[in-house]
C-alpha positions as CSV (number, residue, x, y, z in Angstrom):
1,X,22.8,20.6,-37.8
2,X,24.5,23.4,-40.1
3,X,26.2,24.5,-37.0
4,X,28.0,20.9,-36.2
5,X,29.8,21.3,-39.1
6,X,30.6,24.6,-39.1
7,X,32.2,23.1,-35.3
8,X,33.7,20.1,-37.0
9,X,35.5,22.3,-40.0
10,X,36.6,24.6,-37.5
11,X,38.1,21.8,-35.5
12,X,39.6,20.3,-38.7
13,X,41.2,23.6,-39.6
14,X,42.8,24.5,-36.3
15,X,44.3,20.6,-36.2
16,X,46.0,21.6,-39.8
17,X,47.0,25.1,-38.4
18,X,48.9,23.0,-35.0
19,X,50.2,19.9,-37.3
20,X,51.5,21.5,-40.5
21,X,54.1,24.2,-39.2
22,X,56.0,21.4,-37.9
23,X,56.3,19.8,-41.1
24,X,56.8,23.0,-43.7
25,X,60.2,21.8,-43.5
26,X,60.2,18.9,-45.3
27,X,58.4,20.9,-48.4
28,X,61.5,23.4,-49.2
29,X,63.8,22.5,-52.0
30,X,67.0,23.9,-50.0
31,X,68.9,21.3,-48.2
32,X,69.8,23.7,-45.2
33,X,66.2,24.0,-45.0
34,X,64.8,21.1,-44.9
35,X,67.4,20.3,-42.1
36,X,66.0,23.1,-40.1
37,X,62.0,22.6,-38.8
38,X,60.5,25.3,-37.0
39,X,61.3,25.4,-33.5
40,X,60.7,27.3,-30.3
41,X,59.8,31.5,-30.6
42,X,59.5,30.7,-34.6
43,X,57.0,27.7,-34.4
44,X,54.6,29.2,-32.2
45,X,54.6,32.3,-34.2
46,X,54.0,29.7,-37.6
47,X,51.1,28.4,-35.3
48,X,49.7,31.2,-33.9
49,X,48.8,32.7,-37.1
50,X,47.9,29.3,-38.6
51,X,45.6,27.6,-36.5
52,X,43.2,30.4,-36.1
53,X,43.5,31.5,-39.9
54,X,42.7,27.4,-40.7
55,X,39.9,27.3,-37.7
56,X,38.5,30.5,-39.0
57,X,38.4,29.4,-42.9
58,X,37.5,25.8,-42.0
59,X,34.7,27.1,-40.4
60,X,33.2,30.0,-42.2
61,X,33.3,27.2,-45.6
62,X,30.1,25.6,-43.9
63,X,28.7,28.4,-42.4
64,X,24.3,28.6,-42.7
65,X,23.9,30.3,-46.5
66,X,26.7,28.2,-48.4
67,X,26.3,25.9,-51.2
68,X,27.4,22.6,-48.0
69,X,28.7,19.5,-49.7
70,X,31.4,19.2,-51.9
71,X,31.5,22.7,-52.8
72,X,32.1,24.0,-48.5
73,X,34.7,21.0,-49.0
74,X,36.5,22.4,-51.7
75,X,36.1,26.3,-50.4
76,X,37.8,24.9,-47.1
77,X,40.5,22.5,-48.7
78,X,41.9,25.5,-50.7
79,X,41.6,27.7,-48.2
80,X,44.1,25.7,-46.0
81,X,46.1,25.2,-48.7
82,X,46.5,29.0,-49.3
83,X,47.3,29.1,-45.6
84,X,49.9,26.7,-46.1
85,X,51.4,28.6,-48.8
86,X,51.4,32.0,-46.6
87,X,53.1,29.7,-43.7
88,X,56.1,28.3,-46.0
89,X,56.1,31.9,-47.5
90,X,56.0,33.8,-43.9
91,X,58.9,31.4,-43.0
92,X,61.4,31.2,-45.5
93,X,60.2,33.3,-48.0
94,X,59.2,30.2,-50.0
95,X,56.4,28.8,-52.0
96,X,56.9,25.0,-52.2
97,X,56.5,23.8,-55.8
98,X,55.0,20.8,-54.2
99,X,52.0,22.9,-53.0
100,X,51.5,25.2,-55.2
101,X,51.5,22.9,-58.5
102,X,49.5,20.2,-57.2
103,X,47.0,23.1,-56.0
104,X,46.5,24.0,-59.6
105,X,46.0,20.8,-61.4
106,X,43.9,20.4,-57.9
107,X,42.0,23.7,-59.2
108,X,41.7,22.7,-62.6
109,X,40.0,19.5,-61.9
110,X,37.6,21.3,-59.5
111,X,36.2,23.6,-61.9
112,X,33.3,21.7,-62.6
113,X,32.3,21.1,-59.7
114,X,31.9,24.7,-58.4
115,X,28.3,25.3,-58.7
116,X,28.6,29.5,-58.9
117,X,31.4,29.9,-61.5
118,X,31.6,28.3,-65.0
119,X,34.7,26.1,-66.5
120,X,34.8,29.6,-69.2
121,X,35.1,32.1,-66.2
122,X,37.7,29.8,-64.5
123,X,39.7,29.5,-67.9
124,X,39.3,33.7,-68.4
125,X,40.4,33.8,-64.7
126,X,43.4,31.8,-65.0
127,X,44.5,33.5,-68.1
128,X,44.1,36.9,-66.2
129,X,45.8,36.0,-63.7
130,X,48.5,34.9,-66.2
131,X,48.9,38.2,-67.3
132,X,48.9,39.9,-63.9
133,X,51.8,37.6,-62.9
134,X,54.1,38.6,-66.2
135,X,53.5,42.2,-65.5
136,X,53.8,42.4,-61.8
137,X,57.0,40.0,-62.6
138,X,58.4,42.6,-65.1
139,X,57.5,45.4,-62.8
140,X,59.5,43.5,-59.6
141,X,62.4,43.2,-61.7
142,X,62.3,46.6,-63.0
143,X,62.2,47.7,-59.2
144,X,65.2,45.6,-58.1
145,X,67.1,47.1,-60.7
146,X,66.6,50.3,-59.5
147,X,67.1,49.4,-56.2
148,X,70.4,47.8,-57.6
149,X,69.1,44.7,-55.4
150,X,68.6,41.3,-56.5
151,X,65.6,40.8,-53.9
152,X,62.3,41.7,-55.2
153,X,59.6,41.6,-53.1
154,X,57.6,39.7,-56.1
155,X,59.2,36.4,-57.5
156,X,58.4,33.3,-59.4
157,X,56.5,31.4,-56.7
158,X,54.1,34.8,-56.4
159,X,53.6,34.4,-59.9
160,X,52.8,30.7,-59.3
161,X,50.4,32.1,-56.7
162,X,48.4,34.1,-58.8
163,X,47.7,31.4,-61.5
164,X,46.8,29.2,-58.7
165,X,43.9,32.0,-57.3
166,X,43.0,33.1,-61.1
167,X,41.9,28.8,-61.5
168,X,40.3,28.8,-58.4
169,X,38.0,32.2,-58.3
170,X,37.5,32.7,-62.0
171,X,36.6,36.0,-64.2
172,X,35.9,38.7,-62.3
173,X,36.6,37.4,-58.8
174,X,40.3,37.4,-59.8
175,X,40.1,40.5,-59.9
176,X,39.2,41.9,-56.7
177,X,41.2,38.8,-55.2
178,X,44.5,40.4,-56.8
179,X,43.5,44.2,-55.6
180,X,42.9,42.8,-52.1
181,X,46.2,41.2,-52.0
182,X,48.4,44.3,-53.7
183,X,46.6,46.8,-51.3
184,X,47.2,44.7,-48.3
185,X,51.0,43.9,-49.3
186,X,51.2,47.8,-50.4
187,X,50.2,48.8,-46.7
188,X,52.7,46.6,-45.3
189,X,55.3,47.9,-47.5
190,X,54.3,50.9,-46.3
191,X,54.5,50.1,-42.3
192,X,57.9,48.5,-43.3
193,X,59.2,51.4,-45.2
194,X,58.4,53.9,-42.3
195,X,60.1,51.5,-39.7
196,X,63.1,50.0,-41.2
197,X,63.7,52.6,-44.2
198,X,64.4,51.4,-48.2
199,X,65.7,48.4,-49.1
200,X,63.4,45.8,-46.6
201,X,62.2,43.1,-48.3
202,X,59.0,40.5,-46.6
203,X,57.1,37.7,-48.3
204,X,54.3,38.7,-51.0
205,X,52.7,35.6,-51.0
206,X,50.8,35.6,-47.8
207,X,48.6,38.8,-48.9
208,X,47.6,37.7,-52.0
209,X,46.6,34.7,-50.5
210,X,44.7,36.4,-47.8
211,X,42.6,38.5,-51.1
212,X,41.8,35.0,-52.4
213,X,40.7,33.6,-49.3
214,X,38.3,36.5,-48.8
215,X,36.7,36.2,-52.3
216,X,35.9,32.4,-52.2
217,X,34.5,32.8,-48.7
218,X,32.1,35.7,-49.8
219,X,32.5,34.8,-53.1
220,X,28.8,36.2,-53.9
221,X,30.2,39.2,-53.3
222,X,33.1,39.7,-55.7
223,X,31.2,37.5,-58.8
224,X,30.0,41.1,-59.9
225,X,29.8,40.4,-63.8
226,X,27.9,36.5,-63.1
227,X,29.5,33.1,-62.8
């Protein structure tokens, strides 16, 4: 029966992808924003990436191997909300403060109920992650003032971000989940420098959410030094 599940998540996870682009709009703090839902050319794109990234997560949560129960649950719930976050973020360039701090007192209630990782590793993640975020934070600002630019490719929500995935993969996982991220935002960077020259900004969020996504669905893989 592993496999109805795995169907039924799935379902679950493309239904959020289809559903919550159209109402992103209603989460920004901006007024002009909030006027404005996704329409047309721009809400298929929100969709297209959203309902197979939510299928896809949903899914893979209960695939055969996994803990099941409450802990598939909770892999898949913060999954979507990451993909959330990266849909807001893709859109506006915003990470809703009524996603992202719910998601970490969400996180922070979890912690003991994640059977592979221990309330201490969660607390050394979260304060990791802590420290990433000031640094990468300093080193954004540093860069716009270079650049003599008062967009930074990193901001406060990212910093919000990483907190939230520090709470919710722990000590070490936090670790590879933030060096996924960076190298996947650093490659786009890249692609973006080559094609529109210096000075392009894009959104941040979305690829560190993508490195967290990775390490709580193979998160076996990435819990090097034991949960």
């Amino acid at each position: 029966m592993d496999w109805a599940f795995e169907a039924a998540a799935g379902l679950l996870g493309a239904l959020f992808g289809y559903w919550f682009p159209a109402q992103q709009h209603r989460l920004y703090r901006e007024a002009a924003f909030r006027e404005a839902p996704a329409r047309g050319a721009r809400l298929f794109a929100l969709r297209a990436f959203a309902m197979p990234a939510g299928a896809l997560a949903a899914a893979l949560a209960f695939r055969p191997g996994q803990p099941g129960g409450l802990a598939s649950a909770l892999t898949a719930a913060f999954c979507l909300l990451l993909i959330a976050i990266s849909s807001t973020d893709f859109d506006r360039r915003r990470i809703p403060n009524v996603l992202v701090y719910p998601g970490i007192l969400a996180a922070v209630v979890a912690a003991p109920a994640w059977p592979d990782r221990s309330i201490g590793s969660i607390a050394a993640g979260g304060a990791a992650a802590l420290a990433a975020a000031v640094l990468l934070l300093l080193l954004g600002a540093l860069a716009g003032a270079a650049a003599r630019s008062r967009e930074t490719a990193f901001g406060l929500g990212d910093a919000k971000l990483i907190l939230l995935i520090g709470l919710l993969t722990g000590w070490p996982a936090v670790l590879s989940a933030l060096l996924l991220g960076i190298v996947a935002a650093g490659i786009v960077a890249g692609v973006l420098l080559v094609l529109r020259g210096r000075g392009s900004t894009y959104s941040y969020g979305p690829y560190l959410a993508a490195g967290a996504v990775v390490v709580l669905l193979w998160f076996e893989r990435f819990d090097t030094l034991g949960g």
